[in-house]
C-alpha positions in Angstrom: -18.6 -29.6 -50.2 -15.1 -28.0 -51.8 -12.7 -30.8 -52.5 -9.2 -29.6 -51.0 -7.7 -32.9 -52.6 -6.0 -31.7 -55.5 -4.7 -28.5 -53.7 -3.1 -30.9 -51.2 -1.3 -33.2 -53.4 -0.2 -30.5 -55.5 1.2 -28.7 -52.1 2.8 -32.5 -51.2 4.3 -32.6 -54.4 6.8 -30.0 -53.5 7.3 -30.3 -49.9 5.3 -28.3 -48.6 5.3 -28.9 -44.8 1.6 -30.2 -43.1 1.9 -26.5 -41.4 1.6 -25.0 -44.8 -1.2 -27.0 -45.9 -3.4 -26.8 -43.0 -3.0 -22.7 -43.2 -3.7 -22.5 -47.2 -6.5 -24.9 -46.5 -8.4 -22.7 -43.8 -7.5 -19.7 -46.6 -9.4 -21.9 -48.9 -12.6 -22.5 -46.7 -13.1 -19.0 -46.2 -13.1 -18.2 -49.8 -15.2 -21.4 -50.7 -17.4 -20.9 -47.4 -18.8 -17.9 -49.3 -18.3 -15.6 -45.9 -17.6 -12.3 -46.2 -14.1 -11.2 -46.5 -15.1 -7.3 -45.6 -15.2 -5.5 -42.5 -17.2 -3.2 -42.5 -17.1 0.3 -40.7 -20.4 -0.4 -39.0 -19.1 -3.8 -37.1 -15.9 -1.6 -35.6 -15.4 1.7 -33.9 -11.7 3.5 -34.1 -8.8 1.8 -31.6 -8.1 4.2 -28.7 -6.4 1.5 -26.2 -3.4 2.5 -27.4 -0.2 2.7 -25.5 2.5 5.8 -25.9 6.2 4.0 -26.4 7.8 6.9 -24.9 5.6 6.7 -22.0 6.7 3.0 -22.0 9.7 3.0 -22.2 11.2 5.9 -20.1 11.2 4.9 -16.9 11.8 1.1 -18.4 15.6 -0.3 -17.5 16.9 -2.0 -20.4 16.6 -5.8 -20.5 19.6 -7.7 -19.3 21.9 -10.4 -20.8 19.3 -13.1 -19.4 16.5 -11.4 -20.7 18.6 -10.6 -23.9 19.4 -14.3 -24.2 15.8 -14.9 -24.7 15.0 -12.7 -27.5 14.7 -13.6 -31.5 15.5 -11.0 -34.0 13.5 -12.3 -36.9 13.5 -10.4 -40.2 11.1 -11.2 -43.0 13.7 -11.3 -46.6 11.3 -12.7 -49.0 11.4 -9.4 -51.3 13.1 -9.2 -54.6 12.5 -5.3 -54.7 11.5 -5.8 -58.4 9.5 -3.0 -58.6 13.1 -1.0 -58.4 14.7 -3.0 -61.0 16.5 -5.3 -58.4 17.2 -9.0 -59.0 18.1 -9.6 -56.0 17.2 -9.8 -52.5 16.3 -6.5 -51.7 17.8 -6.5 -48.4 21.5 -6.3 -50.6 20.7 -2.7 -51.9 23.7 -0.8 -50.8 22.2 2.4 -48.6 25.6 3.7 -48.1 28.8 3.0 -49.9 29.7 -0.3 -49.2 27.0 -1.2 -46.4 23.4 -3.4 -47.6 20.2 -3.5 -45.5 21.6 -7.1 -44.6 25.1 -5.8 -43.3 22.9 -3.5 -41.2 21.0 -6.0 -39.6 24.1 -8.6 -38.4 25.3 -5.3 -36.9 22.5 -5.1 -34.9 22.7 -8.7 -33.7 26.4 -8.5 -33.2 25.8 -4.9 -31.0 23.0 -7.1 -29.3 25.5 -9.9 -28.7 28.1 -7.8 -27.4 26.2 -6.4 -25.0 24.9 -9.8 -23.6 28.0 -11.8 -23.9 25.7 -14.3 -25.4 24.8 -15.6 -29.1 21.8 -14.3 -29.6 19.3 -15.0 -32.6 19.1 -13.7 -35.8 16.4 -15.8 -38.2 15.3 -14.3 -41.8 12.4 -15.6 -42.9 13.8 -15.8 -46.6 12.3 -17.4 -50.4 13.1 -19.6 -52.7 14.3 -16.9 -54.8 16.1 -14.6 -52.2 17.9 -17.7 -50.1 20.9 -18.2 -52.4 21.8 -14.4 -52.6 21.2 -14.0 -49.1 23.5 -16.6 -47.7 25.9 -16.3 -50.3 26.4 -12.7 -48.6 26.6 -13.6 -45.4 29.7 -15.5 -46.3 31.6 -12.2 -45.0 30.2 -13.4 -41.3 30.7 -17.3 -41.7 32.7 -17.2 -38.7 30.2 -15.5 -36.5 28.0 -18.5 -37.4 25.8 -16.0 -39.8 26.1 -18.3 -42.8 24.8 -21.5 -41.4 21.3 -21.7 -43.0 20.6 -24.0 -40.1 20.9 -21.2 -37.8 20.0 -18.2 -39.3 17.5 -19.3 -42.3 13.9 -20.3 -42.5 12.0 -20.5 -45.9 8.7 -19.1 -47.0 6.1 -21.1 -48.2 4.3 -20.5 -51.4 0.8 -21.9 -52.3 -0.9 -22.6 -55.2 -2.6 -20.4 -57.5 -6.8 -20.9 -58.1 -9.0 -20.6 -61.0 -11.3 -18.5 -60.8 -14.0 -20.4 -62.1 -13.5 -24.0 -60.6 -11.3 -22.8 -57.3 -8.8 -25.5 -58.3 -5.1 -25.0 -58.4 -4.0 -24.0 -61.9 -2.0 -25.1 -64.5 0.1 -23.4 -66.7 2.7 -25.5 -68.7 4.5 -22.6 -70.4 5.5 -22.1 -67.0 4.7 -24.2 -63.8 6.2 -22.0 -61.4 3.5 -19.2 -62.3 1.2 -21.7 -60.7 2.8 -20.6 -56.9 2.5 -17.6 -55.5 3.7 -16.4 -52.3 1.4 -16.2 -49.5 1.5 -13.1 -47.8 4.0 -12.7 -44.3 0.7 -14.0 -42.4 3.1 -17.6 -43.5 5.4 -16.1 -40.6 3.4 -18.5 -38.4 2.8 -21.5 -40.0 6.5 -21.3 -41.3 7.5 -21.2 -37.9 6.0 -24.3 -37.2 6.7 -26.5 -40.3 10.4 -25.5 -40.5 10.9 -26.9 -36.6 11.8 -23.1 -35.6 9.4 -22.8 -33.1 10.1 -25.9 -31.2 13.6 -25.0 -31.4 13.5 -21.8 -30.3 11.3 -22.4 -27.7 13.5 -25.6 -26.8 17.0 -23.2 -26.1 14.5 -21.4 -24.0 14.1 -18.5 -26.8 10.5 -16.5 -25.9 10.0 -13.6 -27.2 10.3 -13.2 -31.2 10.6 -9.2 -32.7 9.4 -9.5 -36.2 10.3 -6.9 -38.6 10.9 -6.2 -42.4 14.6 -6.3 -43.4 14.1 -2.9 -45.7 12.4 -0.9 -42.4 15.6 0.3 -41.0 13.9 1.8 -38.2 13.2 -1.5 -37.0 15.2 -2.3 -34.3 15.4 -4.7 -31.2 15.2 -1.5 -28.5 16.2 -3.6 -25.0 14.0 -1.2 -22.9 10.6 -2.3 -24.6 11.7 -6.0 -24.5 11.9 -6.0 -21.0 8.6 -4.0 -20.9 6.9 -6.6 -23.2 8.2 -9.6 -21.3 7.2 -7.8 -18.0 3.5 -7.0 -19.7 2.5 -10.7 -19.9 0.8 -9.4 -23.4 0.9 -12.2 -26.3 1.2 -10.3 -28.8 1.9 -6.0 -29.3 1.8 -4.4 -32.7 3.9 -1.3 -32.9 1.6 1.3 -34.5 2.3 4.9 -35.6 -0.1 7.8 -36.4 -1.3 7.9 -39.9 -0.6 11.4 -42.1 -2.2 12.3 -45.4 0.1 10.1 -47.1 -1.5 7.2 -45.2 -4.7 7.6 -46.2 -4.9 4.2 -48.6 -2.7 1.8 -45.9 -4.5 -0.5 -43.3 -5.3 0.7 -40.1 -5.9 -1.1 -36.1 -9.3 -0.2 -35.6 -11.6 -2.1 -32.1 -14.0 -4.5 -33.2 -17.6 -3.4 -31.8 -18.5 -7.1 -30.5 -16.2 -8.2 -28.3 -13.4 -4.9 -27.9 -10.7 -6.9 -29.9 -7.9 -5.0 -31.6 -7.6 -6.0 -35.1 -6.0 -5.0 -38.6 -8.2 -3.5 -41.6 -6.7 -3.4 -44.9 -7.9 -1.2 -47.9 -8.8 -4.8 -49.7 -11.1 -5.7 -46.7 -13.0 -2.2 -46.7 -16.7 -1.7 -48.7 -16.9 0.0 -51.1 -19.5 2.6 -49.6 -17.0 2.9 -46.2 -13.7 3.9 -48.2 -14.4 7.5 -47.0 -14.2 6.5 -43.6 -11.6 3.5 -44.1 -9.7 7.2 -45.6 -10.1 9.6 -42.6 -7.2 9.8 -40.5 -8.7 12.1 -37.8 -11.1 8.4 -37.1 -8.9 6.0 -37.6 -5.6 7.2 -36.4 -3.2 4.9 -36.0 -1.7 2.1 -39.1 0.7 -1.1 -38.5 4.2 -0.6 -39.1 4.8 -4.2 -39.3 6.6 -4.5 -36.5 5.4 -7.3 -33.9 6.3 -9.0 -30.6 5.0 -12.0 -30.2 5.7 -14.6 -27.2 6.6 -17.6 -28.6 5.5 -20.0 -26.1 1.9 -18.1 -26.4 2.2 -18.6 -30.0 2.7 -22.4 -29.3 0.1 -22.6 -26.6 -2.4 -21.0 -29.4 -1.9 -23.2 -31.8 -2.1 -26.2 -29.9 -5.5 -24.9 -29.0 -6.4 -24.2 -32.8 -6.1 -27.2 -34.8 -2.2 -25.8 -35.2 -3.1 -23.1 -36.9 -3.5 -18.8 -36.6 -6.7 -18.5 -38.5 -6.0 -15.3 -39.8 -8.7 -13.3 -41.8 -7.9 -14.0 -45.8 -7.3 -10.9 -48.7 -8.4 -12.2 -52.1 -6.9 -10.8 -54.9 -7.7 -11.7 -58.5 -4.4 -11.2 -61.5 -4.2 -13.2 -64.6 -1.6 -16.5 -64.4 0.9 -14.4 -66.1 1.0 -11.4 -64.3 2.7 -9.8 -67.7 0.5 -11.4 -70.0 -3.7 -10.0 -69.5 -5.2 -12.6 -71.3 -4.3 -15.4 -69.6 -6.5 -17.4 -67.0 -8.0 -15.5 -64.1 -6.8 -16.7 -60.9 -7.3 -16.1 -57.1 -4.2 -15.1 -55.1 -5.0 -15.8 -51.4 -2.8 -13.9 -49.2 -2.6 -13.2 -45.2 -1.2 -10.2 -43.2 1.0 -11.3 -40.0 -0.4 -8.3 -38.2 -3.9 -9.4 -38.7 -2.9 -12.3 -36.2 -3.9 -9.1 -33.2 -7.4 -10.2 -33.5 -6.6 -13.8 -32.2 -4.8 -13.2 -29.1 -6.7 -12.2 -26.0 -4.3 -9.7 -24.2 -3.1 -8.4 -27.7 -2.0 -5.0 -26.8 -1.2 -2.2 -29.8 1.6 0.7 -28.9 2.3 4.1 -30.6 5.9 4.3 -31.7 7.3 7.5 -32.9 7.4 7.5 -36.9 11.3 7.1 -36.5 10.7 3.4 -36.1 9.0 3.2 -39.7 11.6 3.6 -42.3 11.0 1.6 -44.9 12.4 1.6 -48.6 9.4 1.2 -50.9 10.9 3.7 -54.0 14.0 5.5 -55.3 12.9 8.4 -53.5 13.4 6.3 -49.8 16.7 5.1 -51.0 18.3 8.7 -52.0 17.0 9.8 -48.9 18.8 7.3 -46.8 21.9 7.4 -48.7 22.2 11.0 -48.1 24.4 13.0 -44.9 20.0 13.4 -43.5 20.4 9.5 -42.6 22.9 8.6 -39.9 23.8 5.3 -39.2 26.1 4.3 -36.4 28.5 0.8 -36.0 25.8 -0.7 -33.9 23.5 -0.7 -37.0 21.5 2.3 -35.7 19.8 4.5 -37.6 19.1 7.9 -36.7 18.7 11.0 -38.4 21.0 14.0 -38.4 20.4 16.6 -35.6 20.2 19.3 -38.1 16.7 17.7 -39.1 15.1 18.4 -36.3 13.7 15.1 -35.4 11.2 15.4 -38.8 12.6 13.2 -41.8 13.2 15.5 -45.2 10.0 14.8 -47.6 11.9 13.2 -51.2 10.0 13.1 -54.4 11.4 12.1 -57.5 10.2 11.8 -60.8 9.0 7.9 -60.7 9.0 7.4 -64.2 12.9 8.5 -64.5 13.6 7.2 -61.3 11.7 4.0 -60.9 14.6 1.9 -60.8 17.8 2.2 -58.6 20.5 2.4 -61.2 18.6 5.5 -62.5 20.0 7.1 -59.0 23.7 6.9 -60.4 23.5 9.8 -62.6 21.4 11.9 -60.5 24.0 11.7 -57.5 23.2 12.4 -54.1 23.1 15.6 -52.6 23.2 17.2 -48.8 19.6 17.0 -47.5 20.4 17.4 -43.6 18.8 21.1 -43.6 16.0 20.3 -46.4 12.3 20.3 -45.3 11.2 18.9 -48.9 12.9 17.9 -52.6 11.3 17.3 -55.8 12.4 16.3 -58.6 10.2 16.3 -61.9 12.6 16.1 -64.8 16.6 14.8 -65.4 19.1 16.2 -63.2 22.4 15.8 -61.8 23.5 16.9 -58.5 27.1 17.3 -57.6 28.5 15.7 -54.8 26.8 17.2 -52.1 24.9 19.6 -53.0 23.5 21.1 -50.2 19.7 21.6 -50.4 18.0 24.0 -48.1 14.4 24.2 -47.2 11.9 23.4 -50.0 13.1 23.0 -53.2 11.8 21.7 -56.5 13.7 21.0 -59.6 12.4 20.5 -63.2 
């Protein structure tokens, strides 16, 4: 039998909260357990109980201060945005002059207040290494109550790195804190639960939680589908949108053959001999934007029912210790999707949102897109795009070697893409200030 021992004291050591433990532990048995961490195409069949969010919504009055009051806006803020040269929270990129994904966001919750007369709740799910930035920012809104880390800020866990050969944590003196790892936004649960937040919120009579990334700026609390959702009596709904040839390598909700329950299949959880299928978008239609409801007191009554924990299904992915540095130890990263949590609620219900709710900044070429007159953004914190678009998004591609990293956008500048279908950029350029772009066009 796998001795969790070591893991444990090593999670203790830090401060890790019994929440935290008991989740990486259930990670750990499946890995050790020797289970199979696939799912297979032949054990599912593609998800077609999916609801329209138009339909839903139309006819759907929006929700009123009471309901309002009951309502969480929870943003996951973990991300560094490395990958884009950032060393900072992400969520502090500027995506117009002046105005960060963050400044967006207590926009939102101060339109949300307004409208309710009542202070209702913002909580980012933050790191260790995004927390300082983060709340140093919200300074600006200390007197709104935004800077309190007691109530806006809750703090991702991070678990321990494994050896490969010996599935103990590992050690790595020339740096201990390449031990840890972070543990995937599946932590959204048990770090609900070992920071106090979920009694809390449930205790102010909080109930419904909308969970979103803080870079998806098409992630906003709408008021007509929370009263829909708190009318539904559902557990748990996973916006979904309609997969396109660009989606082809994302996850995707797909039924699960034995007992008709929605779930989440990521690329890392597909066969080998079913990538083909995992691939066909005409089959399996629909991927998770990463935008959730979830009841809170359903959350609660779950866990209470489950040893405390959401025992999500595990992705195992092997890097070296140093990540920068190939020949050091192998290790197992053990990581868990918060969306995968649809498979554990009975009454889990998936809706199809229009693609405008799916705006997320992944590259330079999302960010110049944004910053440019295609983007609207209004002083409610919406985001919408400009009527000369059409309701279709402008396609950006840029170079990503000369514009991997956001400063590289300073000299290219950014010009007018409201009546552009598609940009590319292959080589150096510099646009003046807008430059209006028409149609398809391709530089370099």
């Amino acid at each position: 039998m796998y001795d969790f021992s070591a893991i444990e004291r090593k999670m203790e050591s830090v401060g890790l909260s019994q929440a935290a433990i008991d989740a990486f532990r259930h990670s750990v048995s499946v890995l050790t357990s020797n289970q199979s961490m696939m799912i297979p195409e032949a054990e599912i069949v593609p998800a077609e109980d999916v609801a329209d969010w138009e339909s839903l919504t139309a006819s759907t009055p929006e929700a009123d201060a009471a309901l309002l009051s009951q309502a969480v806006l929870v943003k996951l803020n973990g991300g560094l945005g490395t990958g884009m040269g950032l060393r900072k929270a992400k969520s502090l990129l500027e995506i117009k002059p002046g105005v960060t994904f963050l400044d967006l966001i207590v926009r939102q919750v101060q339109s949300l207040r307004r409208r309710s007369n009542y202070p209702v709740n913002l909580l980012l799910m933050n790191s260790f290494s995004t927390s300082a930035d983060t709340m140093a920012y919200l300074g600006r809104y200390a007197a709104e109550g935004f800077a309190d880390p007691a109530k806006v800020e809750m703090i991702q866990n991070r678990v321990p790195k494994l050896c490969v050969d010996t599935l103990q944590p590992v050690e790595f003196p020339a740096d201990p804190e390449l031990e840890w790892c972070p543990p995937g936004h599946g932590d959204i649960y048990p770090a609900l639960v070992g920071s106090g937040w979920l009694d809390k919120l449930l205790a102010t009579g909080v109930k419904y939680a909308f969970i979103s990334n803080s870079d998806n700026l098409g992630a906003q609390l709408d008021t007509r589908f929370l009263r829909w959702f708190a009318e539904s009596g559902a557990p748990f709904v996973m916006e979904v949108t309609r997969r396109t040839e660009a989606d082809r390598k994302g996850g995707h909700l797909a039924t699960r053959k034995s007992d008709g329950q929605p779930l989440l299949r990521e690329v890392a959880q597909c066969p080998d001999g079913d990538v083909a299928a995992f691939q066909d978008i005409s089959k399996h239609r629909y991927f998770n934007t990463n935008n959730l409801w979830v009841r809170l007191d359903a959350l609660r009554d779950y866990l209470g029912r489950h040893n405390g924990i959401v025992p999500l299904p595990v992705i195992r992915n092997v890097k070296t210790v140093d990540p920068r540095d190939a020949s050091t130890q192998k290790v197992y990263q053990l990581e868990t999707a918060m969306g995968a949590a649809i498979q554990c609620f009975p009454g889990a219900r998936a809706v199809c949102v229009p693609r405008s709710r799916f705006f997320p900044v992944k590259t330079c070429s999302d960010l110049l897109l944004l910053r440019s007159d295609a983007v609207l953004i209004d002083e409610d914190g919406a985001m919408t795009l400009a009527p000369e678009c059409g309701g279709v998004a402008p396609v950006v591609l840029l170079d990503s070697k000369l514009y991997k990293l956001v400063d590289s956008l300073d000299a290219l500048g950014v010009p007018s893409l409201k009546h552009a279908r598609k940009l590319v950029v292959k080589g150096p350029h510099t646009f003046a200030p807008g430059e209006e772009i028409r149609g398809e066009v391709e530089i370099g």
